[in-house]
C-alpha positions as CSV (number, residue, x, y, z in Angstrom):
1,X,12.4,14.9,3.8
2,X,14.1,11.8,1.9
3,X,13.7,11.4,-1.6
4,X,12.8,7.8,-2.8
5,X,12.4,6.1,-6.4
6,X,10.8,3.7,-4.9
7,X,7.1,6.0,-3.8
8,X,5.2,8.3,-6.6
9,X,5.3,10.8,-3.8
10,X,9.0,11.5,-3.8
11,X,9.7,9.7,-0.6
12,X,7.0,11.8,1.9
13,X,6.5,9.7,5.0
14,X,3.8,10.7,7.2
15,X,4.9,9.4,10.8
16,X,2.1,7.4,12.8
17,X,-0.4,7.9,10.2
18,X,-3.1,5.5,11.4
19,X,-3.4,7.5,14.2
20,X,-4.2,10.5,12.0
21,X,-6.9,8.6,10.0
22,X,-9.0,7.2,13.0
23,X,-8.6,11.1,14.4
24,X,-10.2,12.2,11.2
25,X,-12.6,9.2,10.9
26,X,-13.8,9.9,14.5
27,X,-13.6,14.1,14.6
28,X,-16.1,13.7,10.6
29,X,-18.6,10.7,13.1
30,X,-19.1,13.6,15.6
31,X,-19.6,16.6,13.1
32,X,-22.2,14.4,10.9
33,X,-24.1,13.7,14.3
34,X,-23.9,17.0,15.9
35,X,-23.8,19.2,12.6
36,X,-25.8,17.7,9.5
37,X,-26.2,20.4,8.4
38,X,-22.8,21.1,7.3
39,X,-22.2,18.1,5.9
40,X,-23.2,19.5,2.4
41,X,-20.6,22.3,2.6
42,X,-18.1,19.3,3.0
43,X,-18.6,17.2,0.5
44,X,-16.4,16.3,-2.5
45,X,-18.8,18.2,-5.1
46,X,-16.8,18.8,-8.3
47,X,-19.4,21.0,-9.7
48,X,-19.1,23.3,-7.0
49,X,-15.1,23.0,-6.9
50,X,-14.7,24.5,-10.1
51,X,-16.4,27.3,-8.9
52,X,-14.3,28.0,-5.9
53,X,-15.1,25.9,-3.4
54,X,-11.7,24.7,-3.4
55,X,-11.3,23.8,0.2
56,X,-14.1,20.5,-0.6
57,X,-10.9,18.5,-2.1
58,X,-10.0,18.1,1.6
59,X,-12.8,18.0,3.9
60,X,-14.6,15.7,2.4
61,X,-12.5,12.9,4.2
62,X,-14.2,13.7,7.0
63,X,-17.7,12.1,5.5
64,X,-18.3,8.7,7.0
65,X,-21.5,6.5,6.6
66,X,-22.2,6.3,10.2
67,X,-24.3,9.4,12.8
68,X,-25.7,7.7,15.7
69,X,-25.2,8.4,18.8
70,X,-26.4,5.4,20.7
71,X,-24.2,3.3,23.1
72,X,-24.0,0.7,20.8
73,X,-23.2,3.2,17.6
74,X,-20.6,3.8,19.9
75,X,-19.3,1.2,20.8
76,X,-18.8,-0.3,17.4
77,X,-17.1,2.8,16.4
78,X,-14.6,2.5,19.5
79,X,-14.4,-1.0,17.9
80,X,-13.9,-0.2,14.5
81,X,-11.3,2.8,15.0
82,X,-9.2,0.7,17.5
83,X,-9.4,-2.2,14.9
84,X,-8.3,-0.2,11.9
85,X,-6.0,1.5,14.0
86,X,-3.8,-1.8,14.9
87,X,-4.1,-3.2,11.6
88,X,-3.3,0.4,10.0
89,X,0.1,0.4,12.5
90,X,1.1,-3.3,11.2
91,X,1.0,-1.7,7.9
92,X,3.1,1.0,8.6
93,X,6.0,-1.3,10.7
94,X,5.7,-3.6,7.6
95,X,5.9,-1.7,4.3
96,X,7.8,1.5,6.1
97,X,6.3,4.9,6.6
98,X,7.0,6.0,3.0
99,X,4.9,3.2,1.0
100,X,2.6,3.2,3.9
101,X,1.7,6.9,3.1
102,X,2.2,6.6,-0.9
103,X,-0.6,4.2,-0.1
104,X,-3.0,6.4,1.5
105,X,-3.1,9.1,-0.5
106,X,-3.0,7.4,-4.0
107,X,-6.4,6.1,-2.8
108,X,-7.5,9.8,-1.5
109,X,-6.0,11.0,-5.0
110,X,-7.9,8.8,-7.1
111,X,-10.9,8.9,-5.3
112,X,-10.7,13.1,-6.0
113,X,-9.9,11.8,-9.6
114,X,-12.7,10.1,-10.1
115,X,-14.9,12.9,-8.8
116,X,-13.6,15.1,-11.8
117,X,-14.1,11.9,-14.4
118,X,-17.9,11.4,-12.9
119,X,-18.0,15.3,-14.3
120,X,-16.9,15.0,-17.5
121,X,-19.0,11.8,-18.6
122,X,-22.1,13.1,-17.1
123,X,-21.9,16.7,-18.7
124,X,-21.6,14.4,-22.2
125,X,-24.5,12.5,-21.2
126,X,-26.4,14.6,-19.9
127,X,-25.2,17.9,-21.5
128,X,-29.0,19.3,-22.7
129,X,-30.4,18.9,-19.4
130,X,-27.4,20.8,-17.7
131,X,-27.4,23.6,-20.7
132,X,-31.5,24.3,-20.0
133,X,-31.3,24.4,-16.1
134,X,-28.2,25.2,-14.1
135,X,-30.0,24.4,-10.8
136,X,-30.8,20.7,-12.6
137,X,-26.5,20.5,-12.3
138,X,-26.3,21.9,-9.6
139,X,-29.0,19.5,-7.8
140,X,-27.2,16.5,-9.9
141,X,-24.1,17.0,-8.4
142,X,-24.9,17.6,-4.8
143,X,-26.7,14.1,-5.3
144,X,-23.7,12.4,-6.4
145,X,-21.2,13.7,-3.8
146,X,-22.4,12.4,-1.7
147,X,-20.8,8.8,-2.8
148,X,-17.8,10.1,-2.1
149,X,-16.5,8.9,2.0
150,X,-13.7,7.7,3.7
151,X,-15.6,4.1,3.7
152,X,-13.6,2.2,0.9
153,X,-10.3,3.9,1.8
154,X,-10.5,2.3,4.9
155,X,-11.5,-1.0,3.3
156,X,-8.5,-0.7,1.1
157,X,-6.2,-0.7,4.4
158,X,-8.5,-3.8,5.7
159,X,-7.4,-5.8,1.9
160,X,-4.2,-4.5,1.9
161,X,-3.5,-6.4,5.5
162,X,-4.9,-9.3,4.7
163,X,-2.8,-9.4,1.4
164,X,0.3,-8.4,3.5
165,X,-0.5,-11.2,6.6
166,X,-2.8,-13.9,5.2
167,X,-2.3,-16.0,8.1
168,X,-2.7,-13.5,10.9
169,X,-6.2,-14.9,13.2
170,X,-8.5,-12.5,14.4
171,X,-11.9,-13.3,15.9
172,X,-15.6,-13.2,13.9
173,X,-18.2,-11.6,16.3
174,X,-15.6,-12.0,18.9
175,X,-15.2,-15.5,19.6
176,X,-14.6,-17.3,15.5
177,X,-11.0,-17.5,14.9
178,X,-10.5,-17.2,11.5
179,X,-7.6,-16.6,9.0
180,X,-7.8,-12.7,7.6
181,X,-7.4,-13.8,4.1
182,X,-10.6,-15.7,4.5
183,X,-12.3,-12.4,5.6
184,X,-10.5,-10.3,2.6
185,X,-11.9,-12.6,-0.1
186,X,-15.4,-12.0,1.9
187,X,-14.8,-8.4,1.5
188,X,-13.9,-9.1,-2.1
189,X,-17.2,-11.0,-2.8
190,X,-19.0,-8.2,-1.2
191,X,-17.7,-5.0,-3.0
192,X,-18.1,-7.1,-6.0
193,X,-21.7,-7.5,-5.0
194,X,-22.2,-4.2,-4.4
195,X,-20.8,-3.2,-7.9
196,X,-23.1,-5.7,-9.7
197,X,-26.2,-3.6,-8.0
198,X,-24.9,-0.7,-8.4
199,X,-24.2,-1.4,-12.0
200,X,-27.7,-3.2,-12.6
201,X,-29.6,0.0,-10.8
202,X,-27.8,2.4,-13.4
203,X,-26.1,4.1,-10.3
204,X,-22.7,4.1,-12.3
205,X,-21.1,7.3,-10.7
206,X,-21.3,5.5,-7.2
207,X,-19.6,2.0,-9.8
208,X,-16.6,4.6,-10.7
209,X,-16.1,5.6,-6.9
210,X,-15.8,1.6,-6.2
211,X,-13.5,1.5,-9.3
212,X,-11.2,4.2,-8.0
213,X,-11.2,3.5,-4.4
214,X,-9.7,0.7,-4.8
215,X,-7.4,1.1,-7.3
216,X,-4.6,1.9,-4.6
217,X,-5.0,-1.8,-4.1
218,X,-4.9,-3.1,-7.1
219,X,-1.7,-1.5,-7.9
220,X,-0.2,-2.6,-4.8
221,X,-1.5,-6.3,-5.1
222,X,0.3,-6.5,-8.6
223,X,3.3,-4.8,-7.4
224,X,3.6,-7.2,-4.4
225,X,3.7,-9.9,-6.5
226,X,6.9,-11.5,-8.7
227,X,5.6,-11.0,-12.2
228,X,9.2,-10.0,-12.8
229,X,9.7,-13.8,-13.8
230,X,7.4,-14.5,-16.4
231,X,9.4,-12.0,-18.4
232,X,11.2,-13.2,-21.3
233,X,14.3,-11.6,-20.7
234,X,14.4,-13.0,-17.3
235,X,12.6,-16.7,-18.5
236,X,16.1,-16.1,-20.9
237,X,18.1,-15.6,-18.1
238,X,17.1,-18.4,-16.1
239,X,17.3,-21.4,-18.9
240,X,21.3,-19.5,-19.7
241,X,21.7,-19.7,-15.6
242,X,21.1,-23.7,-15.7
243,X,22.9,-23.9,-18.7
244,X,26.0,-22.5,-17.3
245,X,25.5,-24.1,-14.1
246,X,25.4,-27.7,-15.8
247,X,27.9,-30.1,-14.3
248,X,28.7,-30.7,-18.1
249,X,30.1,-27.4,-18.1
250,X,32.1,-28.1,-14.9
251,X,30.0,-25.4,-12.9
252,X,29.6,-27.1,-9.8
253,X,33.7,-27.3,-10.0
254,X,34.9,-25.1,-7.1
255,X,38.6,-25.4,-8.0
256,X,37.4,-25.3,-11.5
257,X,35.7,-21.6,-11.4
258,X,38.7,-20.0,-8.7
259,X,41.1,-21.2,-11.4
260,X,39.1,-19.9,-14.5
261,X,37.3,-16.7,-12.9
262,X,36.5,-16.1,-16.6
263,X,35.7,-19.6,-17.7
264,X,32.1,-20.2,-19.0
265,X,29.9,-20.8,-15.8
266,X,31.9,-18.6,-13.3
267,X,30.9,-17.1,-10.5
268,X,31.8,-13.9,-11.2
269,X,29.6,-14.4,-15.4
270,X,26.9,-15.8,-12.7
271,X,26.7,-12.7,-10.7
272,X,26.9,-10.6,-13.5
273,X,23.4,-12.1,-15.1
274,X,21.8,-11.5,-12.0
275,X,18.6,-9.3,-12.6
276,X,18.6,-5.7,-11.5
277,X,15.3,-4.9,-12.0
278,X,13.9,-5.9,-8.2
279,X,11.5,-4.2,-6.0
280,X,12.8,-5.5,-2.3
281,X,16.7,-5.9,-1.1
282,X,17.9,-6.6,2.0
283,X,20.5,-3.7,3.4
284,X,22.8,-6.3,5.0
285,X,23.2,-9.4,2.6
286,X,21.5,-8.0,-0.1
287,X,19.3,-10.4,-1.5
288,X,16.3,-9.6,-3.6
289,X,13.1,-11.2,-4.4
290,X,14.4,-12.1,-7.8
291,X,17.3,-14.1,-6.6
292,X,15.0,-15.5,-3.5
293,X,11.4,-15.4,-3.8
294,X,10.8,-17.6,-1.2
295,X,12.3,-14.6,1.4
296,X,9.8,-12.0,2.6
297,X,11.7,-8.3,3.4
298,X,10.6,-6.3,5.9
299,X,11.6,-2.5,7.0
300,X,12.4,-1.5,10.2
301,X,10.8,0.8,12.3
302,X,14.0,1.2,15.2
303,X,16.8,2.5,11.8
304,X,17.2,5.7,10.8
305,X,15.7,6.3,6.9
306,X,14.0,3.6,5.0
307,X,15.9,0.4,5.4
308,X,15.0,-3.0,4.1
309,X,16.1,-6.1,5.5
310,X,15.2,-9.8,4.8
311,X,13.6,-12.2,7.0
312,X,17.2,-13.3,8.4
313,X,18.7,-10.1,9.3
314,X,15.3,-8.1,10.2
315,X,16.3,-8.9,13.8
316,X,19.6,-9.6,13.5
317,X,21.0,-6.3,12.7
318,X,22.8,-3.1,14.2
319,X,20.2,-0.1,13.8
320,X,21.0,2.9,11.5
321,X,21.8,5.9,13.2
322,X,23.7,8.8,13.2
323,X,24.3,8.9,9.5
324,X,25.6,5.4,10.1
325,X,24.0,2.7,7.8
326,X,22.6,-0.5,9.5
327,X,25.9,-3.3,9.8
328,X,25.2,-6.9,10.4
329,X,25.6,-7.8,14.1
330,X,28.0,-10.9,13.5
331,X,30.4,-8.3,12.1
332,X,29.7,-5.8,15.4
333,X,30.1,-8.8,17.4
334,X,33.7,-9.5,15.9
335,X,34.9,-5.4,16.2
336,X,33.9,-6.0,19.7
337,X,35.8,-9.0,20.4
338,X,38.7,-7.3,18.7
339,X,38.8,-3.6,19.2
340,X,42.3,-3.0,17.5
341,X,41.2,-4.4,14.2
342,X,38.1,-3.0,14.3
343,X,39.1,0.8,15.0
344,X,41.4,0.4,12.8
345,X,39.6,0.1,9.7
């Protein structure tokens, strides 16, 4: 297992996860059908956690909203898993298995989370009625749980893709072509909806489950973006890199800076104030998303370990493998045309 910086979870990668979700989402649809009545030994009930019933922090992914068994109930869950399956694999080829899985289970972790949080407010708020009747919990918090289902995890996967691929079409009711982004800002309007009621009903357990749900995608949506730049360290950096690259200064003077490699404005001083502090960088030419925000990176799925490349060299590269890192194929290209060199270095 790698170790990486870059993922809260130390680097765990969970290979073809999608699959495992619609697995799960489809094996919990059959047991809330066929078995509702152990649903309620399932569920993510905190009350009932602290008092042993340990094995409820992981089976209650397997509550979904949906039972029926009718052809149609069917069909739109063949539908829905095949959907969420695609879009979930797109993920995981785009971000790499590693962020793809840090994103999965910081929304299953916060969700669990919140569970405990939901506890602890209503026990202040409604500590005399728990204190007089322990059945009155008891009943309280089997209520609750049963907020608690795989729905908005999934939704955060649906956001998360339309964040990643704006522009991707898919077809509404199966013949609208339509941008996705237009559908995630739908989805947007409706969760935000469905928090107002929530909210105005006093239902505000089922507000926090919202809340911490999708927090995995907040994080992810500020991450993804380059607020890096509106730092004023880096806002510093950039008004001291036009400075230096003035033609006043003779920066634009090739002959100038190879002659002067210390001079005010040098390439080598120009490099140096480069920013560190990027998110993305390209394994072959290694740009960042600082230096070029106009690139998109990408990892790939074929190399061996988690390797990003940018938009030019994502398909233009010699895999990782064997220990070996990726190496541009313009330089394989050249050992091949000139063996002796090449196997000599």
């Amino acid at each position: 297992m790698k170790v990486s910086r870059e993922h809260p979870f130390g680097g765990l990668a969970i290979r073809n996860l999608s699959m495992y979700i619609v697995v799960i989402y489809a094996l919990g649809y059959v047991l809330n059908a066929l078995f509702p009545a152990l649903t309620p030994y399932l569920t993510l009930n905190p009350y009932l956690i602290v008092r042993g019933q340990v094995w409820r922090l992981v089976t209650w992914i397997l509550i979904t909203s949906g039972s029926g068994l009718s052809l149609m109930d069917i069909l739109f869950l063949m539908i829905a898993l095949w959907f969420y399956y695609s879009i979930g694999t797109s993920l995981e080829r785009s971000w790499g298995q590693e962020r793809y899985t840090s994103y999965i289970l910081s929304g299953l972790i916060f969700t669990v989370i919140s569970s405990f949080v939901i506890m602890g407010i209503s026990y202040l708020v409604y500590h005399s009625y728990f204190a007089a009747s322990a059945e009155t919990a008891a009943a309280y918090f089997a209520q609750i749980s049963g907020n608690f289902t795989t729905v908005y995890i999934t939704t955060t996967i649906f956001l998360a893709f339309a964040a990643t691929f704006p522009d991707a079409m898919v077809l509404l009711f199966f013949f609208i072509p339509i941008k996705v982004k237009w559908l995630g800002v739908l989805d947007g309007v409706f969760l935000t909806y469905e928090f107002i009621v929530y909210a105005v009903r006093g239902n505000w357990p089922h507000c926090i489950v919202i809340v911490a749900s999708l927090l995995n995608f907040v994080i992810f949506y500020v991450q993804s973006r380059n607020l890096y730049r509106f730092r004023p360290s880096e806002m510093k950096r950039r008004r001291d890199w036009k400075k230096q690259n003035d033609p006043r200064f003779g920066a634009k003077d090739v002959k100038f800076r190879e002659a002067n490699p210390k001079a005010k404005g040098s390439a080598d001083r120009v490099q140096k104030m480069r920013p560190t502090n990027y998110v993305h960088k390209c394994a072959i030419c290694g740009r960042t998303e600082v230096d070029h925000p106009e690139l998109e990176f990408r990892y790939c799925s074929k190399c061996e370990g988690s390797y990003e490349f940018c938009q030019d060299h994502l398909f233009n590269h010699i895999h990782a493998a064997n220990g070996k890192p990726p190496m541009a194929q313009a330089f394989q290209n050249m050992v091949n045309d000139n063996p002796k060199d090449g196997g000599n270095e």
